[in-house]
C-alpha positions in Angstrom: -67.8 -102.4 -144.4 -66.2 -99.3 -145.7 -63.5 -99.2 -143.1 -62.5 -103.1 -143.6 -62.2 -102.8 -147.6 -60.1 -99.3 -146.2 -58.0 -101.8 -143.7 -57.6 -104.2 -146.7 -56.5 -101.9 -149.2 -54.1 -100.3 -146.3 -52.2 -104.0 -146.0 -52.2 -104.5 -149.4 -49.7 -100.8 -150.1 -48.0 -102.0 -146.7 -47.5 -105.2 -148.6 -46.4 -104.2 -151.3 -44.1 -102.0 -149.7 -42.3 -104.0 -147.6 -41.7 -106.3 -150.9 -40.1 -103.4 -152.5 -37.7 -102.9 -149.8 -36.8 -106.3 -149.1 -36.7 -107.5 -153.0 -33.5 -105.6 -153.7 -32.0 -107.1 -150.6 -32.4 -110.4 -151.5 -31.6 -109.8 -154.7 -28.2 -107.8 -154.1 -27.7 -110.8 -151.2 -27.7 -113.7 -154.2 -25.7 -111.8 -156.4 -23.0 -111.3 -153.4 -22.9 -115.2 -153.2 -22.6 -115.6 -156.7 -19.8 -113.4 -156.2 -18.1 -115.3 -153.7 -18.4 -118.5 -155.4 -16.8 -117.1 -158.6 -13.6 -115.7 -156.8 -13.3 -118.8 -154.2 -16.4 -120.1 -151.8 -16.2 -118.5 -148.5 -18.0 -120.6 -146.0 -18.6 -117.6 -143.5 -20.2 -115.5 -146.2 -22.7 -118.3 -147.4 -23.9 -119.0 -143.9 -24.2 -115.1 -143.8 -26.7 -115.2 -146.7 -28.3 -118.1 -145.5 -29.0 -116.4 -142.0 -30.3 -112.8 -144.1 -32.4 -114.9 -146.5 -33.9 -117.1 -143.7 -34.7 -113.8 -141.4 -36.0 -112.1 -144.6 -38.6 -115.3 -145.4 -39.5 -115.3 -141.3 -40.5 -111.8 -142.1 -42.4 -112.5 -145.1 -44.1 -115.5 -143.6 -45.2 -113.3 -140.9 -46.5 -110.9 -143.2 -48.5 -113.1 -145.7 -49.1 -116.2 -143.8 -50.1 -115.2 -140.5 -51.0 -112.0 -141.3 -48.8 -110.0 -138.9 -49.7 -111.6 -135.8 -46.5 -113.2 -134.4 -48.5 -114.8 -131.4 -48.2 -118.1 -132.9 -44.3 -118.2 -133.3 -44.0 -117.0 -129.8 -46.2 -119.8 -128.4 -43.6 -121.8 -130.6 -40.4 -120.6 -129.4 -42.1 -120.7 -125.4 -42.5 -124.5 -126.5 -39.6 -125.3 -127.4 -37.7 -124.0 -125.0 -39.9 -125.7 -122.5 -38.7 -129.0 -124.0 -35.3 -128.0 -123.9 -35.0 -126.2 -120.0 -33.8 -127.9 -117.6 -36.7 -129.2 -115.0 -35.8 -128.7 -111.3 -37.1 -131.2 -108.4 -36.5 -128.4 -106.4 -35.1 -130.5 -103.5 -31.4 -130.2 -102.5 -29.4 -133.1 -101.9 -28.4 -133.7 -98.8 -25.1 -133.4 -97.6 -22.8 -134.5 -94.7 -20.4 -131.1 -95.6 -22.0 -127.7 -95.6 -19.4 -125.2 -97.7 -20.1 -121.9 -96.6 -24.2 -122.5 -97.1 -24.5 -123.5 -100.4 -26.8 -126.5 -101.6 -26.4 -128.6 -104.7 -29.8 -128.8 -106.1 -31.2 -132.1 -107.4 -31.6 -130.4 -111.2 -31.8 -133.0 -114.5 -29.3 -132.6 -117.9 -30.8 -130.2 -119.6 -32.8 -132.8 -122.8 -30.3 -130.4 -125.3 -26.9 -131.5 -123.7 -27.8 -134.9 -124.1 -29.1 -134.1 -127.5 -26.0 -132.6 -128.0 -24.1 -135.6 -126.7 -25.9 -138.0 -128.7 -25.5 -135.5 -131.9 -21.4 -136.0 -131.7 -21.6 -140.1 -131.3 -23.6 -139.7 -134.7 -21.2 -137.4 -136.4 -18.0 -139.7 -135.2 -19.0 -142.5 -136.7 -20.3 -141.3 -140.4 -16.9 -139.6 -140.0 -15.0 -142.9 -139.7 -17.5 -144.4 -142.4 -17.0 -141.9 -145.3 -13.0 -141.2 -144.6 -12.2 -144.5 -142.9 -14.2 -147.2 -143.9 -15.6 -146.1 -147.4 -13.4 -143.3 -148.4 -16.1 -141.1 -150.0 -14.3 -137.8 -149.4 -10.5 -137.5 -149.4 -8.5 -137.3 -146.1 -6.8 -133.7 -145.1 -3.4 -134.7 -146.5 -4.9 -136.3 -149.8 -7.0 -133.5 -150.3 -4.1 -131.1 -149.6 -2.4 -132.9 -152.5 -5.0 -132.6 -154.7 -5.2 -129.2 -153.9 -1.4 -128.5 -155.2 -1.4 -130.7 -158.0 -4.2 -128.7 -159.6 -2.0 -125.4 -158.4 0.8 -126.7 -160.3 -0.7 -127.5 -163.3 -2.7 -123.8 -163.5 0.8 -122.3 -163.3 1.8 -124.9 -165.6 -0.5 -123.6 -168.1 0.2 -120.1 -167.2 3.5 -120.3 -167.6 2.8 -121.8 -171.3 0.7 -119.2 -172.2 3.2 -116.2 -170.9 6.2 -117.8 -172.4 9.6 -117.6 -170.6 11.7 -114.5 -169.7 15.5 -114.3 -169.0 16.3 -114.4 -165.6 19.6 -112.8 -166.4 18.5 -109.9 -168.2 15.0 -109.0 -165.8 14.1 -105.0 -166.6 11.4 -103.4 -163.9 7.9 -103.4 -165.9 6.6 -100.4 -165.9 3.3 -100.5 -167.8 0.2 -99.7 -166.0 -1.3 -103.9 -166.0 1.6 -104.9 -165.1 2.1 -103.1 -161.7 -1.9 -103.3 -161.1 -1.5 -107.2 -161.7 1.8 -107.1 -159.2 -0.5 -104.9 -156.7 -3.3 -107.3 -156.7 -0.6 -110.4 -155.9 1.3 -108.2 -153.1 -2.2 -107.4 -151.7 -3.5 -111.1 -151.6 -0.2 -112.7 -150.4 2.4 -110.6 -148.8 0.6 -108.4 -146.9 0.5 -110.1 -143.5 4.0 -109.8 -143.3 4.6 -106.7 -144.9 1.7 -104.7 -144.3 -0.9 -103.3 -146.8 1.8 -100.5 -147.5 4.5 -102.4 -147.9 5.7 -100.9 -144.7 7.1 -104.0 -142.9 5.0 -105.7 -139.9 7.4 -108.8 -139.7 9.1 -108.4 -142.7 11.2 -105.9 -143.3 10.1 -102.1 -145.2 10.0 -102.7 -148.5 9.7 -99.0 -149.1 13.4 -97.6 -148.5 16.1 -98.1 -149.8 18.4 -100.4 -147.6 17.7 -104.2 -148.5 18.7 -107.2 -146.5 18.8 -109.4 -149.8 19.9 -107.1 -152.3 17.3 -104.5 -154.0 17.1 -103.8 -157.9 14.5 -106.3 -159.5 16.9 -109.1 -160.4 17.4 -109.1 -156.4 13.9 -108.9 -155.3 12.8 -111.2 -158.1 15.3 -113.9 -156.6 13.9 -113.2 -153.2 10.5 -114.0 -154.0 11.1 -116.8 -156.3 13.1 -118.7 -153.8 12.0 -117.0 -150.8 13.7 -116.9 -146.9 13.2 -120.1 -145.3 15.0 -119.3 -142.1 12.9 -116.0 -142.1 10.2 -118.0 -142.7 9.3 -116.7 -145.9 8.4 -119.1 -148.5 9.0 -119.7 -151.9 7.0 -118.5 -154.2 8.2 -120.2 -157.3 5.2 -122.8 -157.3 2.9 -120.8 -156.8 3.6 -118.1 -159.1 4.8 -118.4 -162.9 8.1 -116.5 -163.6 6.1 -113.2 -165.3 3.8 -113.0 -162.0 6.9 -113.1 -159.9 8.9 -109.9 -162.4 5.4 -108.1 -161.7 5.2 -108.4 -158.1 9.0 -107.6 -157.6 8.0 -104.2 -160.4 5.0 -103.7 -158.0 7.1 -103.6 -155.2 10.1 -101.6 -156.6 7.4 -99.4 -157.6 7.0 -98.3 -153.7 10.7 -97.0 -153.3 10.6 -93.7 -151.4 6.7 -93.7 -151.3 7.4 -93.3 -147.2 4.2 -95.0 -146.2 2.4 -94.5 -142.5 3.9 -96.2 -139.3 7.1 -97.6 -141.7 10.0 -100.1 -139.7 13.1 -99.0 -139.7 15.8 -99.7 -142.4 17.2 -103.0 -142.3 20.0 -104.2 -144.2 22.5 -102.3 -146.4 22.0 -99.2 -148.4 21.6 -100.4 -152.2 22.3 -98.6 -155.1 21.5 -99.6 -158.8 25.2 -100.2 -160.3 26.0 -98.4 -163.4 26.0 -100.4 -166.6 29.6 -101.2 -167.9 30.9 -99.9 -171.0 31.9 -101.7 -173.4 35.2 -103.0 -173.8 36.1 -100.7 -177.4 39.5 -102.9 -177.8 37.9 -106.3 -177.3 35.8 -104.7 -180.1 38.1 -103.4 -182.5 40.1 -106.8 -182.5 37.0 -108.8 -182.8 36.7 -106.6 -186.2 
């Protein structure tokens, strides 16, 4: 009697220490999808947590329900993949042509190819109901856009809130949000062409000095609002409001001479920043 209340008490601390370990995880798991969701849902990340938090209830099911003893789950699995294996006559079929000894054996579709099979006739045709027939959910194209109507409108109302700026008079920002905001753009856009460094993959190096557009931020800022077609760089001026773009181009002029790892070579023409013109002191003295 004494040893089972010992063996009971003894689950109950393993119990309750297991719980302690995997609480936090599931915990820290739901807050990372909350995460996600806020900053765009990421399909491969939710299945992720959905995987963890299904592995983390088998556990705990184990645990609690069947008291540690995973027999009955492997009886289960043994089951089902019974009903599932292919089942073998064990006969070969005879044939007129032998090629070099081997026998085709006599074996049946495995039941979960035809499950399979049967699984895609479903899917096509509530497919063709809800896009074709019904129209529940919005084809690619229409949802595509819907997609860049709403991105228009956001930079709409970003561009409303910021006010305009003077294209012809564009300074380099040099204030510390400004360049983290520029970073964060660079980082989430421009990257896969010109690496995370700004060092060129198949865009040029953005770090030097020699520029195949022009440098100086009234250049760059041009660049990115209209972007390179033939180079197959986009433009950018729909996506970003006229401030964004004066932040990435300061982000990026920001990099000059920081020589980052594995750089391309200079392309382009050496630029340098001309030198203000004076003033014209005659034009001056007649105008007074």
């Amino acid at each position: 009697m004494t040893v089972n209340i010992y063996r009971h008490f003894a689950k109950v601390l393993l119990r309750l220490l297991i719980i302690s370990v995997l609480l936090p995880l599931i915990l820290g798991d739901l807050h990372a999808q909350t995460q996600v969701a806020e900053e765009g849902t990421s399909s491969a990340l939710i299945f992720t947590g959905l995987l963890t938090l299904f592995f983390i209830g088998l556990i705990l099911f184990v645990i609690f329900v069947l008291d540690g003893e995973v027999d009955p789950i492997l009886r289960a699995l043994k089951s089902a993949y019974a009903s599932i294996a292919p089942k073998s006559t064990g006969k070969a079929i005879p044939l007129d042509e032998n090629h070099d000894g081997i026998t085709e054996l006599d074996n049946l579709i495995p039941p979960w190819f035809s499950y399979l099979f049967g699984g895609t006739i479903v899917f096509a045709v509530i497919y063709l109901l809800n896009y074709h027939v019904w129209q529940s959910s919005p084809l690619p194209q229409a949802e595509y856009a819907e997609e860049m109507a709403a991105a228009d409108l956001s930079r709409r109302v970003r561009m409303a809130s910021e006010g305009t700026i003077n294209e012809d008079d564009l300074v380099v920002l040099v204030d510390e949000a400004s360049i983290k905001a520029g970073q964060e753009r660079f980082l989430r856009n421009c990257i896969t062409c010109h690496g995370t460094h700004a060092e060129g993959i198949v865009g040029p190096n953005l770090t030097d000095q020699y520029w195949i557009h022009g440098g100086g931020v009234k250049n760059v800022y041009t660049t990115i609002k209209n972007g390179v077609p033939e180079k197959g760089m986009i433009s950018w001026k729909l996506v970003f409001t006229p401030k964004e773009i004066q932040q990435i181009a300061s982000y990026v002029l920001s990099l000059q001479g920081s020589n980052p790892p594995n750089a391309k070579k200079p392309e382009g023409n050496l630029y340098t920043e001309p030198k203000p013109q004076p003033k014209d002191s005659t034009n001056v003295a007649r105008r007074l």
